[in-house]
C-alpha positions in Angstrom: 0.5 9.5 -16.4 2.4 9.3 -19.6 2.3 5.7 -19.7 -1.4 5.8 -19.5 -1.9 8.4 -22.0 0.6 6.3 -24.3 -2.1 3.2 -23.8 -5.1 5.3 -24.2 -3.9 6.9 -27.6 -2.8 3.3 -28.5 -5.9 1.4 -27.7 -7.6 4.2 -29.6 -5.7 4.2 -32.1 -6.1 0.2 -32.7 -10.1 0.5 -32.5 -10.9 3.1 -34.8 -8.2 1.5 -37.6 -9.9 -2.0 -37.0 -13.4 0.4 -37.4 -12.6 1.8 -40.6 -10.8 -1.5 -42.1 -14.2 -3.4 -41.1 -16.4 -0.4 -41.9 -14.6 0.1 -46.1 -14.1 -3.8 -46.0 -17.8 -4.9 -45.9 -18.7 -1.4 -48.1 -16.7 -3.0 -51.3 -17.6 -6.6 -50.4 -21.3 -5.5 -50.8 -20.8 -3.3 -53.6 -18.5 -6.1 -55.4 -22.0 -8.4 -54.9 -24.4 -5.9 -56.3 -21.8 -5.6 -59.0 -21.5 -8.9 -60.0 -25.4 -9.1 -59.7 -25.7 -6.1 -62.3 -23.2 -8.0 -64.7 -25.3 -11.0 -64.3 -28.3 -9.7 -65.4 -26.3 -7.6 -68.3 -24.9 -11.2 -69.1 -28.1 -13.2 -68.8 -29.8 -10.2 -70.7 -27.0 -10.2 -73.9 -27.4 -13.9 -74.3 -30.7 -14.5 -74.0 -30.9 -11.7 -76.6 -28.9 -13.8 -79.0 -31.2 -16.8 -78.7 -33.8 -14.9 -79.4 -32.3 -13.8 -82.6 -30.8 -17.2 -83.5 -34.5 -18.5 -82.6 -35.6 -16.6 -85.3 -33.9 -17.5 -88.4 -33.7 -21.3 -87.5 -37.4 -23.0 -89.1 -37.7 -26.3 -89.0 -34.7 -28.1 -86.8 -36.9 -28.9 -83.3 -34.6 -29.8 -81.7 -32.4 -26.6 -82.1 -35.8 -24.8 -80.8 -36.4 -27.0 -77.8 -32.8 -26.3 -77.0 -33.0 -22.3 -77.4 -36.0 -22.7 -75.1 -34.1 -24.9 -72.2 -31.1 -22.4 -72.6 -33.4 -19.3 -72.1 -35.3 -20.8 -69.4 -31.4 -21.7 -67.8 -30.6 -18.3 -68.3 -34.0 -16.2 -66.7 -33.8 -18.9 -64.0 -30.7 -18.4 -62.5 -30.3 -14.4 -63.5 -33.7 -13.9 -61.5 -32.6 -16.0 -59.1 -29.4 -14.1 -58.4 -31.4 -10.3 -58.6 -33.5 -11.6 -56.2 -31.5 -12.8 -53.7 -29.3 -9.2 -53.9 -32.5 -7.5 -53.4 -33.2 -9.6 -50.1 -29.5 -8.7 -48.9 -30.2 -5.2 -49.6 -31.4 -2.8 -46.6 -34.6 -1.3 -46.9 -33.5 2.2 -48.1 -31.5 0.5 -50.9 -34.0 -1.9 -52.2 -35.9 0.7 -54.9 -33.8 0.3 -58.0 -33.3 -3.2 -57.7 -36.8 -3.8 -57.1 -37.8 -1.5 -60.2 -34.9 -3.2 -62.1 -36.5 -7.0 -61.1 -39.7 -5.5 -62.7 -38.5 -4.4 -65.9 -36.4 -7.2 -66.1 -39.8 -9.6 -65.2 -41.4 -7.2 -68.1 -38.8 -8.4 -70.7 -38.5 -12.3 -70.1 -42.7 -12.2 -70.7 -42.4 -10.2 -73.8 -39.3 -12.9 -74.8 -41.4 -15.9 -73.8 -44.1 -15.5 -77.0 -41.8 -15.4 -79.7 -40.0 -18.3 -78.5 -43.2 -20.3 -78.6 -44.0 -19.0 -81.7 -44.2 -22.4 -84.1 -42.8 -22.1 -87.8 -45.1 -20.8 -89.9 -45.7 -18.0 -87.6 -42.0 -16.9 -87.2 -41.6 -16.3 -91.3 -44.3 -13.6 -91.3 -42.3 -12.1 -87.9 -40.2 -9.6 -89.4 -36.7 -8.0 -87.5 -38.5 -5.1 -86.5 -41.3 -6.7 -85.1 -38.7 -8.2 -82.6 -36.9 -5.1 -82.6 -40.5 -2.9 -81.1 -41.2 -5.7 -79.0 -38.3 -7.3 -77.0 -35.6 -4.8 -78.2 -37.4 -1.7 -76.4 -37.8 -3.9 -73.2 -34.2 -5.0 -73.8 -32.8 -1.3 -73.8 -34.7 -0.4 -71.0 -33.1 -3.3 -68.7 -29.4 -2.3 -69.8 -30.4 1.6 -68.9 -31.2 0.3 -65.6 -28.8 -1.7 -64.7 -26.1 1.4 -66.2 -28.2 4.0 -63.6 -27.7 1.3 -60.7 -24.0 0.8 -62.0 -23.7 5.2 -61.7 -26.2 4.9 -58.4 -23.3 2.2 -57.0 -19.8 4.2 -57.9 -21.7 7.4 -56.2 -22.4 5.7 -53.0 -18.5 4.4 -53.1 -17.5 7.8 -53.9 -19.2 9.0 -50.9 -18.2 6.3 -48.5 -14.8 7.0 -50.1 -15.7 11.2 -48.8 -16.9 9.9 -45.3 -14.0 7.6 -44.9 -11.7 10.6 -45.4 -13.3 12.9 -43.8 -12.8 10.3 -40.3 -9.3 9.6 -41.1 -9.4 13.2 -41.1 -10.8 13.2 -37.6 -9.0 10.4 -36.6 -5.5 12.2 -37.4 -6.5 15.6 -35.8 -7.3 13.6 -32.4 -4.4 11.3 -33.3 -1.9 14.4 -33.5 -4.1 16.0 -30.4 -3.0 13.0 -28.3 0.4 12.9 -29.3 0.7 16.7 -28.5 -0.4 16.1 -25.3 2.2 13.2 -24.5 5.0 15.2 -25.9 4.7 17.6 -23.8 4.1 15.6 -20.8 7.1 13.5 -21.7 8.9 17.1 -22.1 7.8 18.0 -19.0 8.7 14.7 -17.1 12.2 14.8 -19.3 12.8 18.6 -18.0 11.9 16.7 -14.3 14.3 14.0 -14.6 16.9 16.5 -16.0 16.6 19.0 -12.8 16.2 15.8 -10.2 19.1 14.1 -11.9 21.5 17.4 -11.4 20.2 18.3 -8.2 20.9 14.5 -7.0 24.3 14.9 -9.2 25.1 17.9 -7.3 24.4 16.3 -3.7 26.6 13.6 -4.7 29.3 15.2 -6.0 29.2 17.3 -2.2 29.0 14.3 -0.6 31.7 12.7 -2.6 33.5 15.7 -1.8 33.0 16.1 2.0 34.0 11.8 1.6 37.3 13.0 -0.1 38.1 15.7 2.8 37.1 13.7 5.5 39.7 10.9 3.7 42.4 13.5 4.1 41.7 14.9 7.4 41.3 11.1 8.5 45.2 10.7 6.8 46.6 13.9 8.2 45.3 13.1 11.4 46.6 9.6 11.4 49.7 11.1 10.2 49.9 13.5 13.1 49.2 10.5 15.6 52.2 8.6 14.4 54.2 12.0 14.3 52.9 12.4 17.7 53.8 8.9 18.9 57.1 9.1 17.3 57.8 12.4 19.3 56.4 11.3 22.5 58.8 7.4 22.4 61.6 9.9 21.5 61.5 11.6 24.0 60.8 8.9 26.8 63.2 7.1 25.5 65.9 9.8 25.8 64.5 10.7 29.6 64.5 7.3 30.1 68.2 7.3 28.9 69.6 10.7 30.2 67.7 10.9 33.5 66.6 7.4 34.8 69.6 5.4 32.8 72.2 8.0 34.4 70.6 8.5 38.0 71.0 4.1 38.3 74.5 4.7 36.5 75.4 6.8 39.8 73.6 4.9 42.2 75.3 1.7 41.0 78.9 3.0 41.1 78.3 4.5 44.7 76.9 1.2 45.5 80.1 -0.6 44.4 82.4 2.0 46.3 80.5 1.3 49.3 80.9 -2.0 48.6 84.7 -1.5 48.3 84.6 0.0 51.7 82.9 -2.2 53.4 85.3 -5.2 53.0 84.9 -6.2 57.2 81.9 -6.7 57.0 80.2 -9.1 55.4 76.5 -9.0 55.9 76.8 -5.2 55.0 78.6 -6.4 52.1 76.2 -9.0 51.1 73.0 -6.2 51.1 75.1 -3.6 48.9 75.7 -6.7 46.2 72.3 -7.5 46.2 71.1 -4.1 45.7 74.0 -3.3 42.8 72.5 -6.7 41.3 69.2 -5.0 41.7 70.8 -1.5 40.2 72.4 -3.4 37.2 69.1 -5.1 36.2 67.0 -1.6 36.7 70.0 -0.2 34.1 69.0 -2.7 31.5 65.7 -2.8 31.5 65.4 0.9 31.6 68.1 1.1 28.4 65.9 -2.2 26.6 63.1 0.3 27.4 64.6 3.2 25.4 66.1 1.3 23.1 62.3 -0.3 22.2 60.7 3.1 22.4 63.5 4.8 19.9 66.5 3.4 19.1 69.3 6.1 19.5 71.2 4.2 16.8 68.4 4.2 14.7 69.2 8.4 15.0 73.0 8.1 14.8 74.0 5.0 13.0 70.8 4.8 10.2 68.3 1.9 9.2 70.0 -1.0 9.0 72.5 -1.0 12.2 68.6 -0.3 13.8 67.4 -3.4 12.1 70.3 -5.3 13.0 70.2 -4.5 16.2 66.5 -5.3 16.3 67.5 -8.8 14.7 70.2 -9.9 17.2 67.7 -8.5 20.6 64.6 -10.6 18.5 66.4 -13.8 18.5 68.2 -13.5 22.2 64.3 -12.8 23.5 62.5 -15.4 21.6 65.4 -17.8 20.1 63.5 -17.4 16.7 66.7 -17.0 13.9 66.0 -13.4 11.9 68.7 -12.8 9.3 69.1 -9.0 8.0 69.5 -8.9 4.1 70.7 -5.2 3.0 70.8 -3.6 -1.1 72.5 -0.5 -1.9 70.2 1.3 1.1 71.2 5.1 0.8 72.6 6.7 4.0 70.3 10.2 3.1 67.0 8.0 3.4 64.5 10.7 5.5 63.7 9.7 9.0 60.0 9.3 8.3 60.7 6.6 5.9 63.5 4.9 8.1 60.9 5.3 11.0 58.2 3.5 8.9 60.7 0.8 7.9 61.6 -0.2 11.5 58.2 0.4 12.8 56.8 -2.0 10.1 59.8 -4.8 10.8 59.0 -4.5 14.4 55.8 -5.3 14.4 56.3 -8.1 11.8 58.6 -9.1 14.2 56.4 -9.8 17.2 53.5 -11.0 14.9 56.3 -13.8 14.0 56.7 -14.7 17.4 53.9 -14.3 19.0 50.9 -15.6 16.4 53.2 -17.5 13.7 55.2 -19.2 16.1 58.1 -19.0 13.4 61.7 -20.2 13.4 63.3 -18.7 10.5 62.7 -14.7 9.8 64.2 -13.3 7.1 64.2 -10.0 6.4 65.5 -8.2 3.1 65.7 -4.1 2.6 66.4 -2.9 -1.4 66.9 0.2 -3.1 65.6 -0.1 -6.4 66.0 3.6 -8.3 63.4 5.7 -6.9 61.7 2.6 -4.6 62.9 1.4 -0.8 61.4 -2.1 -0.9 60.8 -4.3 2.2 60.4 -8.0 2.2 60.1 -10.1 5.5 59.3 -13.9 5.1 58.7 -16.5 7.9 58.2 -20.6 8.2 55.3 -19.8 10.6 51.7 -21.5 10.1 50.3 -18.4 8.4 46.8 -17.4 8.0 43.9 -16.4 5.8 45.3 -12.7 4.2 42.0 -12.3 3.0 39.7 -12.9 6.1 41.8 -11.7 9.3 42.9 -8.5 9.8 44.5 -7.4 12.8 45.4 -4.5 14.2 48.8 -5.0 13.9 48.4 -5.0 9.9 46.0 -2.3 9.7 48.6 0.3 11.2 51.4 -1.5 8.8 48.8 -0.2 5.6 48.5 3.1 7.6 52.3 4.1 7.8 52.8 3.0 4.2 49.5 4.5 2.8 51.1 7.9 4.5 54.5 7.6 2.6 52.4 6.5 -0.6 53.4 3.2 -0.7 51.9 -0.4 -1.3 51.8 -3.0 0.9 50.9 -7.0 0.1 50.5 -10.0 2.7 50.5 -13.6 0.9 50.3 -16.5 4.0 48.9 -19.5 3.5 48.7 -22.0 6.2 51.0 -24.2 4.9 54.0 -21.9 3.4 54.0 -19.1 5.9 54.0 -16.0 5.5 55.5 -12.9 3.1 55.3 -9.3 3.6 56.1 -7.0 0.9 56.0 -3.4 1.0 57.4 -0.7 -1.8 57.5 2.8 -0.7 58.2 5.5 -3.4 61.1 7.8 -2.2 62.1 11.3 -2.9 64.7 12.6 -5.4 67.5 12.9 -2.9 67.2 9.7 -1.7 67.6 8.5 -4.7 70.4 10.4 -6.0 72.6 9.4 -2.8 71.4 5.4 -3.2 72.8 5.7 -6.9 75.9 7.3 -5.8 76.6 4.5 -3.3 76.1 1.8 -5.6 
């Protein structure tokens, strides 16, 4: 709606501009005309008023006379021939004065036409006031008129001057009427847009919000889950160690003293060593078991004996050659963080073995004033980091994200792969790592 007011003011705006420039352009280009006409018949009246008077002291030269008489005729023809063609241009209501003008002015070239055909004996006995009362009173008369047209001319400009003010007049009230009217509908749409653009500001702002909470519920959840899970292999793995691990521990030593006692006879003695063989493989697999869920050492002996450990059981299961690198590693690093650590090099780990199909692992764990850094590098035959993303990775960037951390993958196809990850740690952490080193 403003938009079209805008044109509508504009458009009539242009038009009535272009109106009164036409309209005052053609009111001084005719007025200029009649103007000029006026001081063409002034001019044509002054000079053939001086032939006249140079006619009359020159006797006996014919030839000057015949050339007063061609220049006076010149001068009538083309000063009649001008008034008359300003009368034709003239509108009806305008043509009076002119036309009364072209009368008196017809009056004065036949009272000038005698004398100049007077011959030289009659222009002695013509005396200078004889010309004077008979051409000089015509004469007069022809200036007066062309002075009342001259007045008659200014007035009418004067009052075309009046009306043209008087619509610019008009012309600016409806002008400033319009432009009232778009102000305050661009107020009103301004006031609009203000009150939609908060409202929508405010929604956002909730929204962004409730997309901020949801973020942290989402990240304390997740952190619960791995809590959880951390909990729940704890404690399987101890069951699996107290209870299973111990009840296969007893069954496998009264399986050997049965065996002891049974030295007659041999088939009995052949079942009781197949079924300790069977109890000493049920003991190792149940304390791999434990020892995958939650390493006990990871508990009692700290990070790196874990990793270590994880290192040497690694390369007996898949013969792939993972060397341990350790930095001034403080011993008062918080279980969550040594948790993440392993966690992290485990999975690495298996994503070596099973998907790179590596033979050289090297892992390195650093200490760097208030930063535990990770770095674990294979030969494998990598993969895009910026198009795959498996599942294995994404709960990698979950346990650091919860710790604060940062973690980077760089693999290419060619040069393997290298996992970095810094993790930020507390102030007592730090304090011991300094200590140690």
């Amino acid at each position: 709606m403003l938009l079209i007011l805008m044109a509508i003011t504009s458009f009539d705006s242009l038009s009535t501009l272009r109106a009164f420039e036409n309209h005052t352009n053609y009111i001084r280009r005719d007025l200029a005309r009649r103007e000029n006409t006026l001081e063409q018949v002034r001019t044509g009246v002054y000079e053939s008023g001086d032939i006249l008077s140079d006619y009359a002291v020159i006797e006996s030269d014919a030839q000057a006379q015949e050339g007063f008489r061609s220049e006076f005729q010149s001068i009538r023809s083309e000063t009649t021939a001008s008034l008359t063609a300003c009368i034709q241009s003239l509108p009806a209501d305008e043509k009076n004065p002119y036309l009364h003008l072209a009368e008196e002015l017809e009056q004065y070239w036949s009272k000038a036409v005698p004398i100049l055909s007077l011959p030289a004996t009659r222009k002695r006995g013509l005396s200078h006031s004889a010309l004077r009362s008979e051409v000089l009173s015509q004469y007069s008369e022809v200036l007066s008129i062309t002075k009342e047209i001259s007045a008659l001319n200014a007035s009418e400009l004067k009052e075309n001057d009046r009306r043209v003010a008087e619509s610019f007049t008009l012309f600016r009230r409806r002008l400033l009427l319009f432009a009232t009217m778009a102000f305050g509908f661009g107020m009103i749409l301004a006031t609009a847009t203000i009150v939609y653009a908060g409202r929508l500001e405010n929604r956002i702002q909730a929204k962004y919000r409730e997309s901020l909470q949801a973020q942290r519920d989402l990240k304390e959840l997740s952190s619960r889950l791995v809590e959880a899970e951390e909990r729940e292999r704890r404690a399987i793995s101890r069951e699996l160690h107290d209870e299973v691990g111990q009840s296969l521990s007893a069954l496998l030593m009264d399986v050997e003293n049965l065996t002891e006692m049974s030295s007659g006879e041999s088939a009995f003695r052949q079942g009781l060593q197949k079924i300790k063989t069977l109890a000493e493989n049920c003991v190792n697999e149940v304390r791999n078991m434990a020892l995958l869920l939650r390493p006990s050492m990871l508990d009692d002996l700290g990070l790196i004996a874990a990793l270590d450990w994880q290192a040497r059981e690694v390369s007996k299961r898949t013969g792939m050659l993972v060397d341990t690198v350790e930095e001034n590693v403080s011993d008062n690093v918080p279980d969550k963080y040594k948790t993440c650590v392993y966690r992290i090099v485990q999975e690495a780990l298996n994503n070596c073995s099973k998907h790179a199909y590596a033979k050289n692992v090297r892992v390195a764990v650093r200490q760097k004033g208030n930063h535990l850094q990770v770095t674990i590098e294979d030969d494998g035959k990598g993969f895009d980091a910026r198009r795959v993303r498996g599942l294995g990775l994404v709960g990698m960037n979950e346990r650091v994200d919860q710790l604060g951390g940062v973690l980077k993958v760089e693999s290419d196809p060619a040069r393997g792969t290298r996992l970095q990850v810094d993790l930020p740690l507390p102030d007592a952490s730090i304090d011991s790592g300094e200590l140690n080193s």
